[in-house]
C-alpha positions in Angstrom: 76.3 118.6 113.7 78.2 121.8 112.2 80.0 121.5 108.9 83.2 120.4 108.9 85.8 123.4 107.8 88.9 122.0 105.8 91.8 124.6 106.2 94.4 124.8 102.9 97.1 126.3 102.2 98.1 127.0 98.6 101.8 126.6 97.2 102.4 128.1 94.2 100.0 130.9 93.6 100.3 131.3 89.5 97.5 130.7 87.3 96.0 127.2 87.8 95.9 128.1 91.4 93.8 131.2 91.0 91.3 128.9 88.6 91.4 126.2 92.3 90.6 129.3 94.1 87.9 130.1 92.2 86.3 126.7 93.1 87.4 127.1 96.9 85.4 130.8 97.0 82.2 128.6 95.9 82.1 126.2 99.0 81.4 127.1 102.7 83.4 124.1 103.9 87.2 125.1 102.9 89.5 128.4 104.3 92.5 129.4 102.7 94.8 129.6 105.7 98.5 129.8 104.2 99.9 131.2 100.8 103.2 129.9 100.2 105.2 131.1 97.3 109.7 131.3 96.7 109.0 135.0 96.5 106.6 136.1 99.6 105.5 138.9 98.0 104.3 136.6 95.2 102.1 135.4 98.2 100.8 138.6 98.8 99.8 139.9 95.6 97.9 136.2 95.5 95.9 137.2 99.0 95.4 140.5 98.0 93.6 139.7 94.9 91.5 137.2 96.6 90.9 139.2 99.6 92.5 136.4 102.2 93.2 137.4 105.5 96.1 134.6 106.0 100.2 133.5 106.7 102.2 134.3 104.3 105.6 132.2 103.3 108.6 131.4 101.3 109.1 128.0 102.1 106.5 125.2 102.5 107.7 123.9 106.3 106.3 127.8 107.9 102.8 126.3 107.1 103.1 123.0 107.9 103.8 123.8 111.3 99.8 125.0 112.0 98.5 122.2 113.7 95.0 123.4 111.9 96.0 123.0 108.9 94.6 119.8 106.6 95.0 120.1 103.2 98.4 121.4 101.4 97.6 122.5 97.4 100.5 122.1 95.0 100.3 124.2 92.2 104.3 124.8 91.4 106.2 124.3 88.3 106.8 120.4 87.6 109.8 119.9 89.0 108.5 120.9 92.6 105.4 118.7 92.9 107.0 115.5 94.5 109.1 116.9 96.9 106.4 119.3 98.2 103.6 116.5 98.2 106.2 114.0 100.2 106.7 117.0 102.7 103.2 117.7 103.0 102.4 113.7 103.6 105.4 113.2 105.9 103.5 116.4 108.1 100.5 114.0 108.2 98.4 116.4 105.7 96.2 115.6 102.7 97.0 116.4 99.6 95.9 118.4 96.1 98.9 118.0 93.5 98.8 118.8 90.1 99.9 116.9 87.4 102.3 115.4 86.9 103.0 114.4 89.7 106.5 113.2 89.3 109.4 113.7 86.5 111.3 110.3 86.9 109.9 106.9 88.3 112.5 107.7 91.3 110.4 110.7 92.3 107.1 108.6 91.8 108.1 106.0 94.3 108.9 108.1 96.7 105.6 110.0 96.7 103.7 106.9 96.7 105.9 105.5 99.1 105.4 108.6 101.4 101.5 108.8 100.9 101.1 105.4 101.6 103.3 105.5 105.1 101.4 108.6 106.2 98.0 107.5 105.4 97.2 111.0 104.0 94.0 110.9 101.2 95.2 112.9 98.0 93.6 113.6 94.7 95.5 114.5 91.3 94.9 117.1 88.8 93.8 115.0 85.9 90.5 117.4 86.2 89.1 116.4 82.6 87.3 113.3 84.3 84.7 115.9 85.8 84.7 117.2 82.2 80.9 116.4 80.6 81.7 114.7 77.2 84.5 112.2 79.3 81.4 111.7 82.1 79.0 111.0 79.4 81.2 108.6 77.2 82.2 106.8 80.4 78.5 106.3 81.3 77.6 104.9 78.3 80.4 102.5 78.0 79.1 101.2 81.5 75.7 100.8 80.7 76.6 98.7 78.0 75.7 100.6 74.8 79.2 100.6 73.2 79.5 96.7 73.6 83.0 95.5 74.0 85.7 98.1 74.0 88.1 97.9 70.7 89.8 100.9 70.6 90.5 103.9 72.6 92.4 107.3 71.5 92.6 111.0 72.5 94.8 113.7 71.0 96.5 116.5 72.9 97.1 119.4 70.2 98.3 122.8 71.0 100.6 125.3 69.6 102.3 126.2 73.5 106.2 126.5 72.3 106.9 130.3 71.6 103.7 131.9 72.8 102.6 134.2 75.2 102.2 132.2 78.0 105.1 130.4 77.8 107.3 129.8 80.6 111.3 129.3 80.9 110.6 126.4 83.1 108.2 124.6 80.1 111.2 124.3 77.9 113.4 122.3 79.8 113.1 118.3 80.6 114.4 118.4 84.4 111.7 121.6 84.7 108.8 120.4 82.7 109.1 116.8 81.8 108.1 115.6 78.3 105.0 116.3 76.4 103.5 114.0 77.9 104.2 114.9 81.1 103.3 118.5 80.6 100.5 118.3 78.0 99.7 114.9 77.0 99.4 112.7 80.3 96.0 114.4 80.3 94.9 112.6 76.9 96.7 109.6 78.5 95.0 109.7 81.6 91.1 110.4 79.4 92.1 107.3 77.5 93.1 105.1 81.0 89.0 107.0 82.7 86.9 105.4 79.6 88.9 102.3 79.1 89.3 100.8 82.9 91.4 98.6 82.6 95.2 98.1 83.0 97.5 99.2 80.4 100.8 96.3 80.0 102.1 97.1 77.2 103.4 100.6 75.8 104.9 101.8 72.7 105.8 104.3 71.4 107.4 107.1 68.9 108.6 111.0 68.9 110.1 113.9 67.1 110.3 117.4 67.2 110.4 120.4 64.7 111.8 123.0 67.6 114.9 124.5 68.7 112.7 125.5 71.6 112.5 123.0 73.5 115.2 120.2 74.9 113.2 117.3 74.5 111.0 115.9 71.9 107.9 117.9 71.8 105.6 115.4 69.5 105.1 111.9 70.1 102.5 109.3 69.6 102.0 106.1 71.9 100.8 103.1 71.4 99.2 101.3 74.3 98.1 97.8 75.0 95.0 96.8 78.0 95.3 93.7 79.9 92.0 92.1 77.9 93.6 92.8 74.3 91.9 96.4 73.8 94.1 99.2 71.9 95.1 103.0 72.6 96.4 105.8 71.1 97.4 109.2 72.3 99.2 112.1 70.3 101.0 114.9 72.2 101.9 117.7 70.1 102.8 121.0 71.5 104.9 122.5 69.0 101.9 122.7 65.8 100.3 125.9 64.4 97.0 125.1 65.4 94.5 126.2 68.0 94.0 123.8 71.5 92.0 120.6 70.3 91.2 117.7 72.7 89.8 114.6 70.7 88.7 111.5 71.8 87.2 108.5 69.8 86.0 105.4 71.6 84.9 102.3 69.4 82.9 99.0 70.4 81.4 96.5 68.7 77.7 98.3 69.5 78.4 101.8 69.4 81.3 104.5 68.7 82.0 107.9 70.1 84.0 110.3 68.1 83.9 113.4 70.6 80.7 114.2 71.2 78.9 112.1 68.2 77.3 109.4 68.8 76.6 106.2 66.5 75.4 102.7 68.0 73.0 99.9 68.2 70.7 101.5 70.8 69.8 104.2 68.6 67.8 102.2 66.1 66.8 103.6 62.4 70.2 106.1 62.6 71.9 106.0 59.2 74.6 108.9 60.6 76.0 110.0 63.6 73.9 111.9 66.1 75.6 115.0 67.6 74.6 115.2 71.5 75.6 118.6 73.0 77.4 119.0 75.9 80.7 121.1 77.3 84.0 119.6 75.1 87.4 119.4 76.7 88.0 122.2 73.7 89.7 125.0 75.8 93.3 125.3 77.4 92.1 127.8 80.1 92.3 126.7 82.8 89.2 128.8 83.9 87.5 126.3 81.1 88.0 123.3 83.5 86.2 121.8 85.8 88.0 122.3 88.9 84.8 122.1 91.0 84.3 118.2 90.5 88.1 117.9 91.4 87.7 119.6 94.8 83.9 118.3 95.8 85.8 114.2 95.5 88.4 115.5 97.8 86.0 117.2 100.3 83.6 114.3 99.8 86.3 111.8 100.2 87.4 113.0 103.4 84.5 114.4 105.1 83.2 110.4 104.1 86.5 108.7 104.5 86.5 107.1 101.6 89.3 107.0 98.9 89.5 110.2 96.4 90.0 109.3 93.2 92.0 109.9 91.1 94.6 109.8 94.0 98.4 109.7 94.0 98.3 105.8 93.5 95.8 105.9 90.6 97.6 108.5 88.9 101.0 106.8 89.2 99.5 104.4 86.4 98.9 107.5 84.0 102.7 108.7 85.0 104.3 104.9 84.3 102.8 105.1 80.7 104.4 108.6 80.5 107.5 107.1 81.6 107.1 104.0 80.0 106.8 106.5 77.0 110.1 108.5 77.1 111.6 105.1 77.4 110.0 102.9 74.4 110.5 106.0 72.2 114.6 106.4 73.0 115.1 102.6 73.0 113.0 101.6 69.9 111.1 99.2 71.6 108.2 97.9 73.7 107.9 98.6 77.7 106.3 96.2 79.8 104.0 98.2 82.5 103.9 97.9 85.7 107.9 99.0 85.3 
């Protein structure tokens, strides 16, 4: 039986787009058929780089109307994300979306709402579960060797206010979010991958140092898991500091502290043992591994099974970051689901 071509077209054709496209040139099984961008020639310099021979747009609803098309990629500033994914699952197409992938709970329930109704598969851009030390730490927490789970945390650090690469659009809360929705729901979702369990219960606390920004760009949260394990997650994007990605996880057999290793299986160790393998240590996104992202779509779909992490999985990850922004102006605890 021949191979089954998936035909995509991209929306929003900046920088973590080019890094999906990089994944999309290494399968046989996927055509770029649309480029949508506001400005079409922002869709043009995109094909011509990548040598596509396919429609260009300005506006989302041109490509929706190809009856070939399957899959619609969402790679637009924040503030775009749930009212292109809703379009795209009320056309009956699967989805790619990056995080987040919603800026208010309002926006969340739609998207869920919509996917649901339209019974399209979709998969999220919380791309550091494909990432080696997160498979690895995951693996051995299900085999056993860390016992039971005490403690969880994961720390999103990176200098992003005033450099380079920042854009208008990252500085404002109805553009970007918070930091957790544009920088730390990633150490929130790694945290949610190893534990596995439900978070009900979120706290948590926030300042800032920066005139940059118009919301709080630091905050820690505290988290609580529905069988009495902890979290922690720091989001700070406004330090002097290079990118750093840490994550500890401690049982009562083992602990991981990135990627060192100390536990009960290892018998006669009197330190931790350093095991190498790829770190979530870089902020490019040509660093990430968008490859496992797009093979559980393809997978998912060419198996029909359920992608994850989809739309409805990630809406967990976005309560907390909700949940979040909520506890910290309020002083006080949130109660998940909300």
């Amino acid at each position: 039986m021949a191979k089954r071509i998936w035909n995509v077209a991209m929306v929003g054709p900046g920088w973590v787009a080019g890094a999906y496209m990089d994944a999309f040139r290494k399968r046989d099984d996927i055509r770029v058929t649309h480029i949508v961008d506001r400005q079409r020639e922002g869709a043009a310099a995109f094909a011509r780089r990548y040598e596509l021979t396919c429609g260009l747009h300005d506006k989302l609803e041109d490509a929706l109307q190809d009856a070939d098309l399957d899959i619609v990629g969402i790679f637009t500033p924040h503030n775009f994300h749930a009212k292109l994914a809703i379009q795209a699952a009320k056309a009956r197409k699967h989805i790619i979306i990056e995080k987040p992938v919603a800026l208010s709970l309002e926006e969340l329930r739609a998207l869920r709402a919509a996917v649901k109704q339209a019974g399209v598969k979709t998969i999220t851009g919380f791309v550091l579960r494909w990432n080696p030390l997160l498979k690895m730490i995951r693996q051995n927490i299900e085999a056993g060797h860390l016992g039971k789970l005490i403690f969880a945390e994961a720390d999103y650090l990176h200098g992003l206010v005033g450099k380079p690469y920042t854009k208008l659009w990252h500085l404002h809360r109805e553009t970007a979010g918070t930091t957790y929705l544009l920088a730390g729901c990633h150490a929130i979702d790694a945290v949610r991958f190893l534990v596995a369990r439900p978070v009900v219960e979120v706290q948590a606390y926030d300042t800032t140092r920066t005139r940059e920004l118009d919301y709080p760009s630091t905050g820690i949260v505290l988290l609580k898991f529905d069988d009495g394990s902890l979290g922690k997650v720091t989001s700070c994007i406004e330090c002097k500091m290079p990118y750093v990605f840490n994550v500890g996880v401690y049982g009562t057999e083992g602990t991981f502290r990135n990627n060192q290793f100390y536990g009960d299986i290892l018998k006669g160790q009197t330190h931790f043992a350093t095991v190498p393998t790829i770190m979530p240590d870089s902020a490019d996104v040509s660093h990430h591994p968008f490859d496992g992202e797009v093979a559980e779509l393809i997978d998912a779909l060419n198996s029909d099974r359920r992608p994850m992490p989809d739309v409805e999985d990630a809406a967990e990850t976005m309560e907390i970051c909700f949940a979040a922004e909520v506890s910290a102006k309020e002083g006080r605890a949130v109660r998940l689901p909300m």
